[in-house]
Backbone as a ProteinNet text record, in pm:
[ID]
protein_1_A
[PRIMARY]
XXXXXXXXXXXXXXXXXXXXXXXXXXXXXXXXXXXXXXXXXXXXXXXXXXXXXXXXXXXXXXXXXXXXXXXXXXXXXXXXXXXXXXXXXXXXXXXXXXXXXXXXXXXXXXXXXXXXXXXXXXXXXXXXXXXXXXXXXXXXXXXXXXXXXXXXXXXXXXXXXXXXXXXXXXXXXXXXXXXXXXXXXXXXXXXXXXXXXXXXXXXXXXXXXXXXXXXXXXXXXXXXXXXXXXXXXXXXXXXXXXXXXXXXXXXXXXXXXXXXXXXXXXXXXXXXXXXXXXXXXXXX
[TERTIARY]
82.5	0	85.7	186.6	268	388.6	426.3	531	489.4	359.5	315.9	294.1	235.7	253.3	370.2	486	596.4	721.1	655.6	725.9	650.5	511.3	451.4	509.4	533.7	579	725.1	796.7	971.4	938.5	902.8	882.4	873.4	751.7	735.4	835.4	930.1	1021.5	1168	1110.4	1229.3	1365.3	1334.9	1395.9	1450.4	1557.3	1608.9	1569.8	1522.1	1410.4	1457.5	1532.9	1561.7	1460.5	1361.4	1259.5	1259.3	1268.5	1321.8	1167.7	1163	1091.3	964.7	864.8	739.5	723.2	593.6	572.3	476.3	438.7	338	257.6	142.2	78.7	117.2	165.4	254.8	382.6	429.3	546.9	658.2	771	866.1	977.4	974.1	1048.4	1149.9	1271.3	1434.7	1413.1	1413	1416	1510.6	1475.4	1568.6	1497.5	1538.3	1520.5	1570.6	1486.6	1573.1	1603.1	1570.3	1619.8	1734.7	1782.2	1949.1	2004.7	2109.8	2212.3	2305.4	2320.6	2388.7	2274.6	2218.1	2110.8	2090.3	2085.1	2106.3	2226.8	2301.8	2507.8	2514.8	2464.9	2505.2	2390	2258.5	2205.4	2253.3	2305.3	2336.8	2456.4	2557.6	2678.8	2689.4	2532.1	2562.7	2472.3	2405.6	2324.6	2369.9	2431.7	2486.5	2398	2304.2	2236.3	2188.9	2203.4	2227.5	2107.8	1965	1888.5	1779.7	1778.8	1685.2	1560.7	1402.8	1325.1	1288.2	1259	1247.9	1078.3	1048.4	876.3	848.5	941	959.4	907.9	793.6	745.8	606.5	641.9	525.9	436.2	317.2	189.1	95.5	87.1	-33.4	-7.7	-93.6	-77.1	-137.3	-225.7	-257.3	-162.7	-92.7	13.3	128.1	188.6	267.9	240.5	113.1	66	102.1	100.3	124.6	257.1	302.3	458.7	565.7	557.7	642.3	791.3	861.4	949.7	1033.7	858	858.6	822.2	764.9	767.7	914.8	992.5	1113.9	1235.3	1224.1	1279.1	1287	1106.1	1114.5	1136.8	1060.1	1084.6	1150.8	1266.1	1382.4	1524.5	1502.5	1665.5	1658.8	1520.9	1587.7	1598.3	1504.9	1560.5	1683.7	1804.3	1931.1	1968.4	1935.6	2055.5	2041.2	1907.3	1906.3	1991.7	2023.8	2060.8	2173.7	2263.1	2379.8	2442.8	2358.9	2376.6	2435.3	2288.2	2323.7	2425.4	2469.5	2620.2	2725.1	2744.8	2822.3	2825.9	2733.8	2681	2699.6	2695.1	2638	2503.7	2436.9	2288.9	2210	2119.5	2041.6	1918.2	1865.7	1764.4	1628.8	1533.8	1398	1307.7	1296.9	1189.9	1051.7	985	808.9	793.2	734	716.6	499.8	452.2	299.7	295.6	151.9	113.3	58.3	78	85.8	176.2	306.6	368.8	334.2	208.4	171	67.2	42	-91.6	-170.2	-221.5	-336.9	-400.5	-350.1	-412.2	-443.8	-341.4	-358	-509.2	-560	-731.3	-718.1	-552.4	-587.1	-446.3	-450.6	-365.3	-196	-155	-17.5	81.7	235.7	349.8	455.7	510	659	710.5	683.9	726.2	694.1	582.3	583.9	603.3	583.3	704.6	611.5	670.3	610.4	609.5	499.7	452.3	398.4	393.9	294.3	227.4	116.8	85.7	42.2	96.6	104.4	259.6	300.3	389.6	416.7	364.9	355	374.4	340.2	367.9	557.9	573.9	697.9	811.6	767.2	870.9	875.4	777.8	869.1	917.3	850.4	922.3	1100	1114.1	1259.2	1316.2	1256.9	1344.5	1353.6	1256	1355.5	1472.1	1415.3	1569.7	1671.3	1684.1	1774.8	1836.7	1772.7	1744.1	1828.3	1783.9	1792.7	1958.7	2007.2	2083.2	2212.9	2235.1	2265.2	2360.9	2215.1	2295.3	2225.8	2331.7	2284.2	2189.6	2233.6	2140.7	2005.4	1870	1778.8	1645.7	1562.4	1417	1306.8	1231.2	1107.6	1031	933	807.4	721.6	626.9	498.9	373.7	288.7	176.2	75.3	-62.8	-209.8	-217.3	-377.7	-432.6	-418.3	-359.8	-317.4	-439.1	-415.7	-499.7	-477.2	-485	-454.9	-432.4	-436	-394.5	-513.8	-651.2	-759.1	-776.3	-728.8	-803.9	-657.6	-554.1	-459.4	-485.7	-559.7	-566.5	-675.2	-591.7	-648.3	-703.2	-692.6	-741.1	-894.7	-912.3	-1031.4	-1107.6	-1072	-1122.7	-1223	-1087.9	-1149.1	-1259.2	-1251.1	-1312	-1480.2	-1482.8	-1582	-1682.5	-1569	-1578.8	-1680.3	-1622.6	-1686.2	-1802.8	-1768.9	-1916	-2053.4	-2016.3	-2128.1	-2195.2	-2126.8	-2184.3	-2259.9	-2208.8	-2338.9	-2427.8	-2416.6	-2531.9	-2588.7	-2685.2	-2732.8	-2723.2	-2653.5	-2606	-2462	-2390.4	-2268	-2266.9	-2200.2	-2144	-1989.1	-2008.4	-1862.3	-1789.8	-1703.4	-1615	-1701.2	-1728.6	-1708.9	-1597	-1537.6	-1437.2	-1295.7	-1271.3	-1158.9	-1085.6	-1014.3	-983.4	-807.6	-843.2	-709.3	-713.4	-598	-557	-541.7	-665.1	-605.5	-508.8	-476.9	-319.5	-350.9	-336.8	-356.6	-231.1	-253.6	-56.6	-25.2	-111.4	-43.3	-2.4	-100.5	-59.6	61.4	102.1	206.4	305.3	326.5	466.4	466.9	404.1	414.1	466.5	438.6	434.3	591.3	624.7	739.4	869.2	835.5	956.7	974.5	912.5	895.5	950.8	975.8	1017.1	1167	1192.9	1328.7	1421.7	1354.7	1429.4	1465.6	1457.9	1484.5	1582.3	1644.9	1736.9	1692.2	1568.6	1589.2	1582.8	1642.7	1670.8	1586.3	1548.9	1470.4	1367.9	1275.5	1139	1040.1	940.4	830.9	669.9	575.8	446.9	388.3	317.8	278.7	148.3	23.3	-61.7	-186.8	-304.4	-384.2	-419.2	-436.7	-522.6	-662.6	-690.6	-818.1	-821.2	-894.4	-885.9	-1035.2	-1063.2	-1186	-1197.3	-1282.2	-1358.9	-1382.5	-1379.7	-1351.1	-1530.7	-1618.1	-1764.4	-1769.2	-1695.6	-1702.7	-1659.2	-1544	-1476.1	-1588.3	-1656.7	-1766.9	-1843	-1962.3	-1992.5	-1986	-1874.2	-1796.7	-1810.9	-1741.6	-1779.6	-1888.5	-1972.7	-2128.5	-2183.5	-2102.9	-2180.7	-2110.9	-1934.9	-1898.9	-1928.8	-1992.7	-2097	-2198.1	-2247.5	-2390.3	-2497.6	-2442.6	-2532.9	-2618.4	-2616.2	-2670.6	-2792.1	-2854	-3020.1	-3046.2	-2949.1	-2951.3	-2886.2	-2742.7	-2651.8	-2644.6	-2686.2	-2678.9	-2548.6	-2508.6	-2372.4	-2474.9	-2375.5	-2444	-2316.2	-2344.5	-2190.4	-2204.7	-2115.1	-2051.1	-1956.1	-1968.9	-1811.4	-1747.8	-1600.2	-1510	-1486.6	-1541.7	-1591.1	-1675.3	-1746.5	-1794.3	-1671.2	-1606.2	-1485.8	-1335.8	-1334.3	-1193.4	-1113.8	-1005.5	-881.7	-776	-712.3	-564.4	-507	-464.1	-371.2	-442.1	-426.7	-492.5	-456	-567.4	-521.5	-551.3	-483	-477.2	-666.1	-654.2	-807	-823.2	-678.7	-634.6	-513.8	-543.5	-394.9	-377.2	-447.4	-505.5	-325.4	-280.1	-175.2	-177.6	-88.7	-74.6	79.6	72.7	177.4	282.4	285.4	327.8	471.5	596.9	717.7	670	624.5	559.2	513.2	396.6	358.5	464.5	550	626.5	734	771.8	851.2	795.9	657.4	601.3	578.4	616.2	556.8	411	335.9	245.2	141.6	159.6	67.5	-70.6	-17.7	-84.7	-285.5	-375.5	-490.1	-553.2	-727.8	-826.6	-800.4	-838.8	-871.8	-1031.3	-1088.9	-1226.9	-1219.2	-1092.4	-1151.1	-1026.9	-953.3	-844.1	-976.9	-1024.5	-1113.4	-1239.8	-1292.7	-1348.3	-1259.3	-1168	-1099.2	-1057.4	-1033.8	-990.6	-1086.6	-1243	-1350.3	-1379.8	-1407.2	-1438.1	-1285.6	-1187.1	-1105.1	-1081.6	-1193.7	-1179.1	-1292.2	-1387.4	-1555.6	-1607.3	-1496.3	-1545.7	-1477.8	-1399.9	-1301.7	-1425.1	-1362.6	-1415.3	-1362.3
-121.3	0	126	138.5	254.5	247.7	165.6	140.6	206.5	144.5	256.3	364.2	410.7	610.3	625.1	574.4	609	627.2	528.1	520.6	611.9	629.1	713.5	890.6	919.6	1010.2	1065.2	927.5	972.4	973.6	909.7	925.3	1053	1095.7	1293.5	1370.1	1344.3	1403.7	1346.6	1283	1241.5	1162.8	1077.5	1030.4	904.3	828.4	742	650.7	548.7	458.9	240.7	201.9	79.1	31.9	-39.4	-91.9	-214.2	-248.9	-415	-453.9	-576.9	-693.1	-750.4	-735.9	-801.4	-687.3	-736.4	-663.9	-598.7	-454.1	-359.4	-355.6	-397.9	-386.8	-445.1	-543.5	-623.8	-580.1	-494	-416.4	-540.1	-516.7	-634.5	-561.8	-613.8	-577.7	-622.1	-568.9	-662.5	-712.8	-874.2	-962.7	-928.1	-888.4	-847.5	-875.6	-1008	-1041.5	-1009.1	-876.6	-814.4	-894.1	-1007.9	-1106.1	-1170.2	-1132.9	-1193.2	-1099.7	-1149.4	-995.9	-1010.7	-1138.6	-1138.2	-1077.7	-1123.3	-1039.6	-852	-832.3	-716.3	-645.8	-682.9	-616.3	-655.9	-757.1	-753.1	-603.4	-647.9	-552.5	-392.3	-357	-229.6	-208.4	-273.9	-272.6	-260.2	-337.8	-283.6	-177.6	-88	3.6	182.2	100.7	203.9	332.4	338.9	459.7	520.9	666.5	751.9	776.2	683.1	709.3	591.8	497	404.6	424.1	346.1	368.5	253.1	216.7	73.5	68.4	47.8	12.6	-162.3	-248	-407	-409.1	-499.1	-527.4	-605.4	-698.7	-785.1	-705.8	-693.5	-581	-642.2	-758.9	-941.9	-888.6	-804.3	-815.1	-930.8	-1042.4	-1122.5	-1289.1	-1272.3	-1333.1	-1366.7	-1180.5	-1184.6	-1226.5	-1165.9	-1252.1	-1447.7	-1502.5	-1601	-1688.3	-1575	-1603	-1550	-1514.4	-1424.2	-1378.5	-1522.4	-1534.1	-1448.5	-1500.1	-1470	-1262.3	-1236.2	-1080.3	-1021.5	-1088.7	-1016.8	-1035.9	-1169.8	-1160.7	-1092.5	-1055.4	-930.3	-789.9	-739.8	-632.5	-610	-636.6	-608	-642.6	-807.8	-818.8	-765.7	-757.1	-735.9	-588.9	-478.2	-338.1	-365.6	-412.8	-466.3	-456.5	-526.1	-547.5	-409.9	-367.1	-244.9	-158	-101.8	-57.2	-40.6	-155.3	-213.4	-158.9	-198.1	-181	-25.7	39.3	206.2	308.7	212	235.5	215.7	129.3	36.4	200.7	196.8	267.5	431.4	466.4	637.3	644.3	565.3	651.1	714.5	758.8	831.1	705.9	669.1	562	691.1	591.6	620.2	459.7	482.7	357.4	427.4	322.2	362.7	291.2	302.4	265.5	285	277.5	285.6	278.2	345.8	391.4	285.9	136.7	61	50.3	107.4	61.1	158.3	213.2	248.1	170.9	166.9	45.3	119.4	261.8	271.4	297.9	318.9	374	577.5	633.2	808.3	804.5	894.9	976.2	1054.6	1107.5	1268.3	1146.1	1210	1195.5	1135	1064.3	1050	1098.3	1183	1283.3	1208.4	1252.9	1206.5	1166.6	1215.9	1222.4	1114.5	1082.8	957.2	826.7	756.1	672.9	539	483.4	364.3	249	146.8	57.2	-63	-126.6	-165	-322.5	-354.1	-480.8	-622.8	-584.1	-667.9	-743.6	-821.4	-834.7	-794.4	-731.4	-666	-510.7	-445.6	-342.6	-327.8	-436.4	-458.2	-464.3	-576	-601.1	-470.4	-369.5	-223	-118.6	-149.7	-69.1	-139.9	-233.5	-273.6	-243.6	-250.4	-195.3	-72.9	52.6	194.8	222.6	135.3	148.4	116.4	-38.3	-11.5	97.4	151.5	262.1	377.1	377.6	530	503.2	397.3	330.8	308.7	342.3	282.2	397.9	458.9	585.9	694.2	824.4	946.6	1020.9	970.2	982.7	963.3	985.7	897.2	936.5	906.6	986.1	846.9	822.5	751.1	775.9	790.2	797.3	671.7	740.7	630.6	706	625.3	616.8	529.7	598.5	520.1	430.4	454.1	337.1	393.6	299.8	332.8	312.5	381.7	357.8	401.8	300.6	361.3	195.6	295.7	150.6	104.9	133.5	61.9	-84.3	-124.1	-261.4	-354.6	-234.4	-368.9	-313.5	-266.8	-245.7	-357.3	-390	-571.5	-487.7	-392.2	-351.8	-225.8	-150.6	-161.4	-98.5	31.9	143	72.4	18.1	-79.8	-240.2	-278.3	-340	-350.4	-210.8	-128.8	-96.1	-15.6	31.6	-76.2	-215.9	-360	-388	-382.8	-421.7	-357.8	-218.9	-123.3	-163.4	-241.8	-265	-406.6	-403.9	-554	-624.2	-505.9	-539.5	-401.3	-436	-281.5	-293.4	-350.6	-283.2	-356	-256.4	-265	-254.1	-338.6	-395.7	-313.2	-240.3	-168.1	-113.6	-167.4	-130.2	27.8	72.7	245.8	229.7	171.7	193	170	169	165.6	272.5	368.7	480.3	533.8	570.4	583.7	723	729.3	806.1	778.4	788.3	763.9	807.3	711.4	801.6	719.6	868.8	810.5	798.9	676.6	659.8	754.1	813.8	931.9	1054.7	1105.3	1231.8	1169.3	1063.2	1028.1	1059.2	984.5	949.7	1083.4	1190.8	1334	1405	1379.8	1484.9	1413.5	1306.6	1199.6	1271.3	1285.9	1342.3	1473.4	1513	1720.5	1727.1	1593.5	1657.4	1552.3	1453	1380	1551.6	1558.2	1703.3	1784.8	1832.9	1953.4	1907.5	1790.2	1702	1733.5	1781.1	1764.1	1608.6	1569.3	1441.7	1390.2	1279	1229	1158.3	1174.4	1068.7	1182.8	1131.1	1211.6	1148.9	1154.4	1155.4	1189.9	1093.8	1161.6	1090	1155.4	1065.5	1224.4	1227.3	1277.1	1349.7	1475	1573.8	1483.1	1498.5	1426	1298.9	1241.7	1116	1071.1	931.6	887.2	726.6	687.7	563.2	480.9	333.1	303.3	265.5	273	380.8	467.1	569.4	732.4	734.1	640.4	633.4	546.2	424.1	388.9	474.5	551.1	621.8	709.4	782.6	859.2	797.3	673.2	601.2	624.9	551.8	556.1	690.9	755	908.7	951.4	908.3	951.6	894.6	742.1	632.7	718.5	776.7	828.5	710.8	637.7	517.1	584.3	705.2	736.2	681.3	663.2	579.2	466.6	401.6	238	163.6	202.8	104.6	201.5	131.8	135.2	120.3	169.2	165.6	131.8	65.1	-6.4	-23.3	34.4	76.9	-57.7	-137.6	-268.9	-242.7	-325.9	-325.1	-430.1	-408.2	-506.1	-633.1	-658.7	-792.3	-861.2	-798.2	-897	-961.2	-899.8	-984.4	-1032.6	-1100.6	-1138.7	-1222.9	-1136.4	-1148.6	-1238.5	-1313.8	-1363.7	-1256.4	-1089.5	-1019.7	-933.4	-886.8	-725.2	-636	-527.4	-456.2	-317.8	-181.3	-80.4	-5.2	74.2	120.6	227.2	311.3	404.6	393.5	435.3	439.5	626.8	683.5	828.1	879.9	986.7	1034.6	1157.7	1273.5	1411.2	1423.7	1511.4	1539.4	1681	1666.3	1757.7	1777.6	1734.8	1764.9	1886.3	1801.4	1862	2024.6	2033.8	2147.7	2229.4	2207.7	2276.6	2337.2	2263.6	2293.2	2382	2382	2464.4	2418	2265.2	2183	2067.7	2117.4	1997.3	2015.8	1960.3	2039.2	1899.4	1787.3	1691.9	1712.9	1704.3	1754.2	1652.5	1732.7	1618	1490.8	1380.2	1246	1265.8	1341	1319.3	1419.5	1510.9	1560	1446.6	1355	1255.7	1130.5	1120.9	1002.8	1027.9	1186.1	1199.5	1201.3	1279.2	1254.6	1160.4	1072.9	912.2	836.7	868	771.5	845.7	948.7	1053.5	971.9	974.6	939.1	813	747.2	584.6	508.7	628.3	593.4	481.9	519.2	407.6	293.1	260.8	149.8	4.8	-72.5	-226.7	-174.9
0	0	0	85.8	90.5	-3.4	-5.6	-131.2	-261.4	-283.9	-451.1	-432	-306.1	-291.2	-284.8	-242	-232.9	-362.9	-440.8	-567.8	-683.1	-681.7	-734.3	-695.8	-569.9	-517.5	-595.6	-566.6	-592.4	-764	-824.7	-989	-1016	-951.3	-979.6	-949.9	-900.8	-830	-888.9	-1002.9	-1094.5	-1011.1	-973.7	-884.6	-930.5	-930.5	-950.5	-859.2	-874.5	-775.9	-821.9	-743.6	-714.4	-598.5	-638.3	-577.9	-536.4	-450	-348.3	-321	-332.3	-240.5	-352.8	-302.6	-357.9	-495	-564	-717.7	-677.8	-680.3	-651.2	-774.8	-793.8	-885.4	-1048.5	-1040.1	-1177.3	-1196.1	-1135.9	-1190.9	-1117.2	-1203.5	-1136	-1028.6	-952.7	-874.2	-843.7	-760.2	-775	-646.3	-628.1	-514.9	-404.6	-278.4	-168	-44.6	23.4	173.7	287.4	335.8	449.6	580.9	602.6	668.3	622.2	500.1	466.5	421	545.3	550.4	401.6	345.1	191.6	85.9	113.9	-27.8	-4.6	127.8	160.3	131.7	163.8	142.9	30.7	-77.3	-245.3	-326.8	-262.9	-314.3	-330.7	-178	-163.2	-237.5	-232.2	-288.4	-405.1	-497.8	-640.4	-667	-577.4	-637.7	-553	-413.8	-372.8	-352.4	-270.3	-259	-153.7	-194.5	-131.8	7	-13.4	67.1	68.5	193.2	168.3	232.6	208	260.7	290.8	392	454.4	530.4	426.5	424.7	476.1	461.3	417.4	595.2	615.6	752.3	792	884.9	911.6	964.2	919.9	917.5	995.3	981.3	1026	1154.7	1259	1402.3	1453.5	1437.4	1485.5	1417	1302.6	1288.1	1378.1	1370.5	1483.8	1599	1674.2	1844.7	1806.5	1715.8	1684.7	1657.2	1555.1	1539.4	1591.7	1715.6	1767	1713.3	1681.5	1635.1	1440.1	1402.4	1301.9	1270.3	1351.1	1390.1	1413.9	1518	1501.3	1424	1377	1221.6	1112.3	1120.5	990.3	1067	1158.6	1203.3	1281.2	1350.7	1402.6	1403.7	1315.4	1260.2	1114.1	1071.9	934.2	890.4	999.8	1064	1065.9	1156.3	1167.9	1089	1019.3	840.9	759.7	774.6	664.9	697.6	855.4	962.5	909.8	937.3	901.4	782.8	665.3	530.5	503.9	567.5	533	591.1	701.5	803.8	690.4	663.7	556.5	436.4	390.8	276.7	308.8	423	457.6	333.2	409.9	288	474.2	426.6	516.6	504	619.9	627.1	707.6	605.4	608.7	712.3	802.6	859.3	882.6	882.1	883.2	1018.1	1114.5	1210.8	1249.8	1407.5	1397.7	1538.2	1503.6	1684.3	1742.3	1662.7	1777.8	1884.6	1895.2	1981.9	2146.4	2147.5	2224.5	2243.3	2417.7	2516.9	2484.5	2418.3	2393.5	2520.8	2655.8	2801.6	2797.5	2691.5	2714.5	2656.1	2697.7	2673.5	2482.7	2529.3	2510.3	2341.3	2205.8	2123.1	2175.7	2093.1	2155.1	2057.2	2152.8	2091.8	2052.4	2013.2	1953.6	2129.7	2245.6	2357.8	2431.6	2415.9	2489.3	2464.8	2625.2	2599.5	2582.2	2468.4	2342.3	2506.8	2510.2	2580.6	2499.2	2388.4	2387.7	2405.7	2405	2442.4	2350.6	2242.6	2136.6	2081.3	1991.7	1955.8	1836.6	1788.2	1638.1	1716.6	1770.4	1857.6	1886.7	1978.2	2054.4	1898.4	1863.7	1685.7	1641.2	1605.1	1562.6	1627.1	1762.2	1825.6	1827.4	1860.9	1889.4	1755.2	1624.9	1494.6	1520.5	1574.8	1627.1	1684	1793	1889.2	1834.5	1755.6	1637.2	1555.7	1533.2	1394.7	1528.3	1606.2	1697.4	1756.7	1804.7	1856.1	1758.2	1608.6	1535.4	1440.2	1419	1305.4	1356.6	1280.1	1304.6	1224.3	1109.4	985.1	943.8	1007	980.3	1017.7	922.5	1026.1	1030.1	1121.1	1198.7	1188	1090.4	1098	1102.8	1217.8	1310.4	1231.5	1138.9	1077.9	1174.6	1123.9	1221.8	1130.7	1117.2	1061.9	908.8	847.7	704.5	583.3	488	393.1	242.5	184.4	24.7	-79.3	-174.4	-254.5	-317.5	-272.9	-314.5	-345.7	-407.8	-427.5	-394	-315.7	-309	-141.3	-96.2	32.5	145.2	203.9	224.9	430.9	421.5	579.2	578.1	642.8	726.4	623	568.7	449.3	331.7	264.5	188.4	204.2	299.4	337.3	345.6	417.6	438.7	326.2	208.5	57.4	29.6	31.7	-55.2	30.9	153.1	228.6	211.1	175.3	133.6	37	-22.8	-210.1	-182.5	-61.9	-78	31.4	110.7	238.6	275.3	358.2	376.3	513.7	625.2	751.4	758.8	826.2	886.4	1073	1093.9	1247.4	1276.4	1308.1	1324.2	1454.9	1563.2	1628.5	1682.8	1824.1	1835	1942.1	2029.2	2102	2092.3	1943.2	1894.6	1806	1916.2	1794.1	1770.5	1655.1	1596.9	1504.1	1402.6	1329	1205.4	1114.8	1009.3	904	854.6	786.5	578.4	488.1	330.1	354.1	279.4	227.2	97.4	1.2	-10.8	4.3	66	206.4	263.9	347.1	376.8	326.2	158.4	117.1	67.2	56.8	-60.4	120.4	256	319.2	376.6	375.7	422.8	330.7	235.2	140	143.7	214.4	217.3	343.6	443.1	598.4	579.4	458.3	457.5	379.7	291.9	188.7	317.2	397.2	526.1	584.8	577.1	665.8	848.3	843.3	991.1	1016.5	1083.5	1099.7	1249.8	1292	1380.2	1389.5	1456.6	1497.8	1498.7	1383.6	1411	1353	1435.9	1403.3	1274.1	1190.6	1028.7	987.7	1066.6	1027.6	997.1	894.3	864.8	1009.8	980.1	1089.1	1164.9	1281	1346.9	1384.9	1447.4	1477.9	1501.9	1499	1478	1515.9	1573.8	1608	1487.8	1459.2	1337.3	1273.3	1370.5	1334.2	1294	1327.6	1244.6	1119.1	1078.5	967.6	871.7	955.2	808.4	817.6	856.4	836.8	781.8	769.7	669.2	543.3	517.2	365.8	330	418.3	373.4	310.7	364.9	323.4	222.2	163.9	63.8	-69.8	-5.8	-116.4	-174.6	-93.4	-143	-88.7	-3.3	44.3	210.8	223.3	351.4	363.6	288.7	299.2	295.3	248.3	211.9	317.3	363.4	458.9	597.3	691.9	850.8	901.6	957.7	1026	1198.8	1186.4	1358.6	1445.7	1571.5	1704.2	1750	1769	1867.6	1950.9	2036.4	2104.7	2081.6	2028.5	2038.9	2087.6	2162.2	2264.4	2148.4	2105.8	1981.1	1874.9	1864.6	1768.2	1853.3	1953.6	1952.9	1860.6	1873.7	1791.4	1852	1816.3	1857.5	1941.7	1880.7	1951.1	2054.3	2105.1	2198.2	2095.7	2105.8	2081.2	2152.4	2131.4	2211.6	2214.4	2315.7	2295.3	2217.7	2190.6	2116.5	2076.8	1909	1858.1	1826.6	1842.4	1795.2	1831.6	1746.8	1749.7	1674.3	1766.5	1664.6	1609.8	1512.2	1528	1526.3	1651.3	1730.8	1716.5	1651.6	1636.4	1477.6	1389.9	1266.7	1268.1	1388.9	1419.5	1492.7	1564.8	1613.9	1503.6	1388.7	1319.2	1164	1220.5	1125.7	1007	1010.4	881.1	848.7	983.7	961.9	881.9	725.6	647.2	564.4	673.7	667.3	647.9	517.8	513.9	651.2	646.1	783.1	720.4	770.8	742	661.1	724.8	651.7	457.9	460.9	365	258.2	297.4	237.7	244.1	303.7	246.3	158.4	129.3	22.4	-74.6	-78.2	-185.6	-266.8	-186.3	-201.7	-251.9	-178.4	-288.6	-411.2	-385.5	-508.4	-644.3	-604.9	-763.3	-765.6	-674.4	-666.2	-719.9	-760.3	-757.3	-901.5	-1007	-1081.5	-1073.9	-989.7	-982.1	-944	-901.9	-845.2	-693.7
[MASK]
++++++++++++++++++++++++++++++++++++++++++++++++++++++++++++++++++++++++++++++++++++++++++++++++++++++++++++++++++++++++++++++++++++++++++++++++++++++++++++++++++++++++++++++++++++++++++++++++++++++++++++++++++++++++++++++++++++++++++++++++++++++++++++++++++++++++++++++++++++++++++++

């Protein structure tokens, strides 16, 4: 999902773009397992560049509660190797990180300041690839995204989901005590490259203005459907769906390094998800 805003992004920006791992949309991509530190150190060595973005990460939070093992394999040794690599290299590293690694106990949004807890293992796995990252080089910025969204039909989480459910029932069962931040992955990768260009270097918060209950957010669909008369959005509590992992009661996050630096030019979530169905509207 963020990989194609991201490569869509650097293209406009005429950018010389070596693209690692899986195929985004048919396009071929050059095979690179950030769990092997040889495929990693050949890769870099023959492309040599000046700035990586390390998107590559086990996303499956109820996987991870499962595979524990397999969580910090991808997200913290193979953080490690990239780590490693761009030491090796002097490139400037880009990691994506998420407000899971907060318990989700604050009321009030969470800052670049506080201090990451969290109660998952998909949580813990990226947080420990920061500390990496923070621990490691000087070079480098952290950005922690909410609940992500983009990609449309390669978007396998909540937005889209929603999108398809509309089209074929007329009530929805939806979460109200679960809230977060939603974040477009292209607001992201367009606002991610405007705060890497400044070299201020560090950890910072980058998710859409506002925050919302993942009720408010269908609802929102429903209404950017034009389905306000037809599909019911109906409030549950969470207790109706257990999951393998826990998860936080809030992931909601500002960002507050952004605003301080006079760059947070991140649009609402609500006027990024009209936007988003509006140039999505004749798709599948």
């Amino acid at each position: 999902m963020l990989g194609s805003a991201v490569i869509d992004t650097l293209r406009a920006d005429q950018c010389e773009i070596v693209a690692t791992g899986r195929s985004v949309r048919g396009e071929a991509e050059l095979p690179m397992d950030v769990q092997d530190w040889g495929s990693v150190r050949a890769t870099f060595g023959e492309h040599e560049p000046d700035l990586v973005l390390h998107l590559a990460a086990e996303t499956n939070v109820d996987l991870c509660e499962q595979e524990p093992d397999h969580a910090y394999a991808c997200n913290a040794f193979g953080t490690e190797n990239i780590v490693r690599a761009c030491g090796e290299q002097g490139a400037v590293m880009v990691y994506v990180s998420t407000a899971n690694v907060f318990d989700g106990e604050k009321r009030e949004p969470y800052n670049e300041y506080d201090t990451p807890n969290s109660i998952n293992v998909y949580g813990r796995s990226k947080h420990a690839g920061e500390c990496i990252v923070e621990r490691s080089l000087d070079r480098y910025f952290i950005f922690r995204a909410g609940w992500m969204v983009g990609g449309w039909e390669i978007d396998k989480k909540f937005v889209y989901t929603m999108v398809q459910l509309c089209r074929e029932q007329n009530e929805l069962r939806v979460v109200d005590d679960r809230f977060g931040s939603p974040t477009f992955t292209a607001d992201f990768a367009t606002h991610m490259m405007a705060i890497v260009n400044s070299g201020r270097f560090g950890l910072y918060h980058l998710a859409n203005k506002g925050t919302a209950s993942r009720w408010e957010i269908a609802r929102e669909i429903v209404k950017g459907l034009g389905k306000g008369g037809e599909v019911d959005v109906v409030p549950i509590s969470s207790a109706e769906f257990p999951l393998p992992a826990p998860r936080p009661r809030s992931e909601m996050m500002k960002n507050l390094k952004l605003q301080l630096l006079g760059l947070d030019e991140m649009p609402h979530w609500k006027d990024a998800l009209r936007d988003y169905l509006e140039e999505n509207k004749d798709r599948k």
